[in-house]
C-alpha positions as CSV (number, residue, x, y, z in Angstrom):
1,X,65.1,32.8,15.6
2,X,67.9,35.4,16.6
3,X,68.6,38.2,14.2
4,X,72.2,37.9,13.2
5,X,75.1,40.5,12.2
6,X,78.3,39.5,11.1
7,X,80.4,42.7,10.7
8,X,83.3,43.1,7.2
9,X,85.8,45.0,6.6
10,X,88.0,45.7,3.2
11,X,91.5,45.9,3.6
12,X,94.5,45.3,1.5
13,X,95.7,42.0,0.3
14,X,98.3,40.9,2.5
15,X,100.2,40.1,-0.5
16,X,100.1,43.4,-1.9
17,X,103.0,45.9,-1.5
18,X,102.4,49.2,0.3
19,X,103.9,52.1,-0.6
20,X,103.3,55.6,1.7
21,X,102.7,59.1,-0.3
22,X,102.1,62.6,1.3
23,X,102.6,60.5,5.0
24,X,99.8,58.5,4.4
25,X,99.5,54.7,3.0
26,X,98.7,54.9,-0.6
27,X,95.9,52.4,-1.6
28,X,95.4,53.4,-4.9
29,X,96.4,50.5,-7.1
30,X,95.8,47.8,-4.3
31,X,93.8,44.9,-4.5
32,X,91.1,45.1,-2.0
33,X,89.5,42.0,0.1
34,X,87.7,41.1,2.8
35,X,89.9,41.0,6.2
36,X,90.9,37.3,6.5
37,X,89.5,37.0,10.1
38,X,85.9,38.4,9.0
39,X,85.5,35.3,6.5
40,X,85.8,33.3,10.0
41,X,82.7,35.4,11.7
42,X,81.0,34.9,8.5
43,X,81.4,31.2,8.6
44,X,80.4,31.3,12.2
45,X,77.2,33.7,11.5
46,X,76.1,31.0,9.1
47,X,76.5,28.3,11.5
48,X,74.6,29.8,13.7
49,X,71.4,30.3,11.2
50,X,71.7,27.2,10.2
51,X,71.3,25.6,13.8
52,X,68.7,28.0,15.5
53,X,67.4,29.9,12.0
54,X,67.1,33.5,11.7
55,X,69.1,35.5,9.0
56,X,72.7,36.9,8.3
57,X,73.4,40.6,7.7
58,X,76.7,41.2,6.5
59,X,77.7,44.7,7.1
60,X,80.6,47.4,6.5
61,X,81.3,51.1,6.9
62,X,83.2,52.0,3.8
63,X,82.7,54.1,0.3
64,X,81.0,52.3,-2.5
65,X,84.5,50.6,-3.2
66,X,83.8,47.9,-0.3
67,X,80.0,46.7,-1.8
68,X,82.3,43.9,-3.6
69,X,83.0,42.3,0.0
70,X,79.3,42.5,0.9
71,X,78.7,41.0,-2.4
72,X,81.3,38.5,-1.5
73,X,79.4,38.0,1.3
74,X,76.5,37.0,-0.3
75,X,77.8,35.0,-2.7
76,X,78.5,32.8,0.5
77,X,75.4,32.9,2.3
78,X,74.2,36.2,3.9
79,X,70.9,37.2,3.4
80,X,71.4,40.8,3.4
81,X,74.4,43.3,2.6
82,X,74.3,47.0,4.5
83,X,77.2,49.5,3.8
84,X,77.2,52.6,6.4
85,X,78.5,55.0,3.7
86,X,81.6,56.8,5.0
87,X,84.6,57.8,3.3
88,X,88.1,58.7,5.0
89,X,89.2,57.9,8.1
90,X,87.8,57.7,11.9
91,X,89.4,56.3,15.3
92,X,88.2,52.9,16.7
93,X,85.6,54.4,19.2
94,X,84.5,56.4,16.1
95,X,83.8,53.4,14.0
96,X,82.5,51.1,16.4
97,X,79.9,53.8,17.8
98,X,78.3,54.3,14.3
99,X,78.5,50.3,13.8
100,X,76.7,50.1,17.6
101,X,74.4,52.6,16.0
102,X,73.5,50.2,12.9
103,X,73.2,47.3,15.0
104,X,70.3,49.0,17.1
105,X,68.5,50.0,14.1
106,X,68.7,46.9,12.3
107,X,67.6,44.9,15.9
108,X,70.2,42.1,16.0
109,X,70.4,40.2,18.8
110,X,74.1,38.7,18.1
111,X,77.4,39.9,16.2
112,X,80.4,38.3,14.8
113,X,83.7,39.7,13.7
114,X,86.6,39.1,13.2
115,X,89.5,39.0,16.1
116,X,91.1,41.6,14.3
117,X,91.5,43.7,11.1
118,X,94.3,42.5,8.5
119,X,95.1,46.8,8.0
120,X,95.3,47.5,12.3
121,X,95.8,44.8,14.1
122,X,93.6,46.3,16.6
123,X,91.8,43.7,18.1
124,X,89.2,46.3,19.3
125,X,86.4,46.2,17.4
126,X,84.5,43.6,19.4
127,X,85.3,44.4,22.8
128,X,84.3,48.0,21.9
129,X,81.1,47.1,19.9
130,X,80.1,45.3,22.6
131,X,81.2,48.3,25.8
132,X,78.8,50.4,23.7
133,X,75.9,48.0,23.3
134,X,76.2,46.8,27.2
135,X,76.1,43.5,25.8
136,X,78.1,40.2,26.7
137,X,81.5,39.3,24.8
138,X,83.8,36.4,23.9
139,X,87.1,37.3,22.2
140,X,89.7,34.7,20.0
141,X,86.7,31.7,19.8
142,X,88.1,28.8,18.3
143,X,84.7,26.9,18.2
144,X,81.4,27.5,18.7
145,X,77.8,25.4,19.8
146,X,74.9,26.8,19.3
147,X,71.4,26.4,22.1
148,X,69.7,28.7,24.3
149,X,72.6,30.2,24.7
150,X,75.9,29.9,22.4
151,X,78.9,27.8,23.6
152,X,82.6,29.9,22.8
153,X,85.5,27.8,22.9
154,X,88.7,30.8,23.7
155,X,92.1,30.4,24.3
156,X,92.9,30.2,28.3
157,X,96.2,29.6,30.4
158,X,97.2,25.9,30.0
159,X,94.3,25.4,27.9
160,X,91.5,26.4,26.0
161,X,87.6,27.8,27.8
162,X,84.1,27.0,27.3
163,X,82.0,29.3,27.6
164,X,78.3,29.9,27.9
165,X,77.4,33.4,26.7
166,X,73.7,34.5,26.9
167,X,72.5,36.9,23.9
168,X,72.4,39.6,23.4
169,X,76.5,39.1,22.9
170,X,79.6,39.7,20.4
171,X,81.8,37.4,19.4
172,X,85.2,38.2,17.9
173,X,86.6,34.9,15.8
174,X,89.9,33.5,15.2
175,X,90.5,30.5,12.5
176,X,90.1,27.5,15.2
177,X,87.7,24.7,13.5
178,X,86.0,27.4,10.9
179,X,86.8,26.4,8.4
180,X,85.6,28.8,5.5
181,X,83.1,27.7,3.2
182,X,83.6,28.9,-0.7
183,X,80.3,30.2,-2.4
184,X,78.4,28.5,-5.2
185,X,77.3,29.2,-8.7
186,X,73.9,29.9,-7.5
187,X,75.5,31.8,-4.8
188,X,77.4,34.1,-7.1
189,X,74.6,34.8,-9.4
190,X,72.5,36.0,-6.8
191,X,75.2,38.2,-5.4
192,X,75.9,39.9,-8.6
193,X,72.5,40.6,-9.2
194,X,71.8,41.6,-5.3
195,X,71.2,45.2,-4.2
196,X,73.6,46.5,-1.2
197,X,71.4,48.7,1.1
198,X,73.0,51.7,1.9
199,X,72.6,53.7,4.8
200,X,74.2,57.2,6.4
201,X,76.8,56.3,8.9
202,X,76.4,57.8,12.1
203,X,80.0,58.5,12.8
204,X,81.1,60.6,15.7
205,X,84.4,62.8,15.7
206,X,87.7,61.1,16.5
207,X,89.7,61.8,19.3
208,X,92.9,60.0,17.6
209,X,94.2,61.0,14.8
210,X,97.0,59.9,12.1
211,X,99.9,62.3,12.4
212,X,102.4,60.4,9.6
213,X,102.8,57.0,8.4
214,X,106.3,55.5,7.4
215,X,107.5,52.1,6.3
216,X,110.2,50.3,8.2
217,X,114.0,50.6,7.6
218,X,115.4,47.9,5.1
219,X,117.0,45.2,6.1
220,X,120.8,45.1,6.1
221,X,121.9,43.2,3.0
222,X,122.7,39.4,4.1
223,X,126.0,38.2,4.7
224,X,127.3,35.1,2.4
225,X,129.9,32.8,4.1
226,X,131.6,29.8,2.4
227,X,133.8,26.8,3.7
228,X,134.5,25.6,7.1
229,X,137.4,28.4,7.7
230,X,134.5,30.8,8.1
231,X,132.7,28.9,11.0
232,X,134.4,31.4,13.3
233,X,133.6,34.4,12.0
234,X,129.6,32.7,11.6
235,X,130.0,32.1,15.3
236,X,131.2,35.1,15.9
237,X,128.5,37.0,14.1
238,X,125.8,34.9,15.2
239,X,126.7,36.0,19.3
240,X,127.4,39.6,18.5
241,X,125.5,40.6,16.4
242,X,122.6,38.5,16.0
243,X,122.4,37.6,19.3
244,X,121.2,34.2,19.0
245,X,124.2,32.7,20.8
C-alpha cells in the first residue's frame, strides 16, 4: 500500500484585488485559499488510496496562516496534515529542496501537485521535486489509472499520452477528468477538531531574489462609437491600432 503525499499551497483568491506596498505585493487583507490546481492532486491522491490503499498526507510550507488549507484538506479526505513552518519568502529550488527534504523523512513513495501555483505560474514545483528526489515524473495529467504502476494521461502533439510511470514518481495535475470532490459534515468535523503536525522546514538560501514588484499599466479608456457613419473610423481603428485587421 504506497505511502502517499499530495503537496498544497495557499495563495490568494483569484478574485481578490492586489495592491503592491513598499515594492512588494501586499497580502494583508486578502482572502487566502488553496491553489486551484492543488484541489486536482488532492482529488487524484485520494483516488489513488482508494484503488491500491495506503494514506494521504497533505502538506505545505507556510506560517501558521496556511493550517486552514491542510484543514481544508482534511475535511476532504487526507489522513494527515504536515506544515514545514517557514515564513517569508524563498526561490523555487529553495522550496522544493526543503519539500524533497519532508518527503524523505515522511517515506512516501508517490507525490501529487498541482501543475502550477495560482501566485507564480511556475510550473516548477514537480519537475524540481522530482530532479531532487531522482525519481520519475509526469507533468499536465489529465487522467490517471492506478496498478502496479500508475497510468498518466498528458497532453502530447496531435493528441493526448499514456503513460506508464513506475513509483517512486511525481505527478503534477491539471483539471482533465478530476473532478473535485466537496467534503462532508463528518469530514468537516474531524478537520476542525484535527491537529496539524508541524515540523522545521529545511530550507536552503535562495539564489533568486525579488528586486520589486509592480502592477501593470491601466488600460486606455475604451472608445464608444455610434451609427453607421462611424464604421470607418471603427475600421480604421481596428487595423491601426488594434491590429486585428
Amino acid at each position: 500500500m504506497p505511502n502517499i503525499v499530495v503537496l498544497v499551497k495557499q495563495v490568494p483568491d483569484t478574485n481578490a484585488p492586489v495592491s503592491i506596498s513598499g515594492g512588494a505585493v501586499d497580502f494583508s487583507g486578502m482572502k487566502m485559499v488553496m491553489s486551484p490546481y492543488d484541489e486536482f492532486a488532492l482529488e487524484a491522491a485520494l483516488r489513488h488510496k482508494e484503488a491500491a490503499g495506503g494514506e494521504v498526507t497533505a502538506v505545505t510550507l507556510g506560517g501558521a496562516g496556511a493550517d486552514k488549507i491542510l484543514k481544508d484538506a482534511k475535511a476532504i479526505g487526507a489522513d494527515h496534515i504536515v506544515r514545514l513552518d517557514h515564513d517569508g519568502w524563498a526561490d523555487s529550488n529553495a522550496v522544493q529542496g526543503a519539500l524533497a527534504a519532508a518527503i524523505r523523512d515522511l517515506g512516501a513513495e508517490v507525490v501529487y501537485c498541482g501543475k502550477s501555483a495560482a501566485d507564480t505560474g511556475a510550473g516548477s514545483t514537480g519537475p524540481g521535486l522530482a530532479e531532487h528526489l531522482g525519481w520519475a515524473s509526469a507533468s499536465n495529467v489529465l487522467a490517471l489509472d492506478f496498478g502496479a504502476d500508475v497510468t498518466a494521461t498528458v497532453p502530447a502533439e496531435g493528441g493526448d499520452a499514456r503513460l506508464s510511470v513506475s513509483l517512486p514518481a511525481v505527478f503534477s495535475c491539471d483539471k482533465g477528468d478530476l473532478k473535485v470532490r466537496k467534503p462532508n459534515v463528518k469530514g468537516i468535523m474531524q478537520a476542525k477538531k484535527a491537529t496539524v503536525d508541524v515540523r522545521a522546514a529545511q530550507v536552503g538560501a535562495s539564489s533568486v531574489r525579488v528586486v520589486s514588484c509592480a502592477l501593470p499599466p491601466a488600460k486606455p479608456e475604451g472608445k464608444t462609437f455610434h451609427g453607421g457613419a462611424a464604421a470607418a473610423d471603427v475600421a480604421r481603428l481596428l487595423r491601426e491600432e488594434a491590429n486585428v485587421l
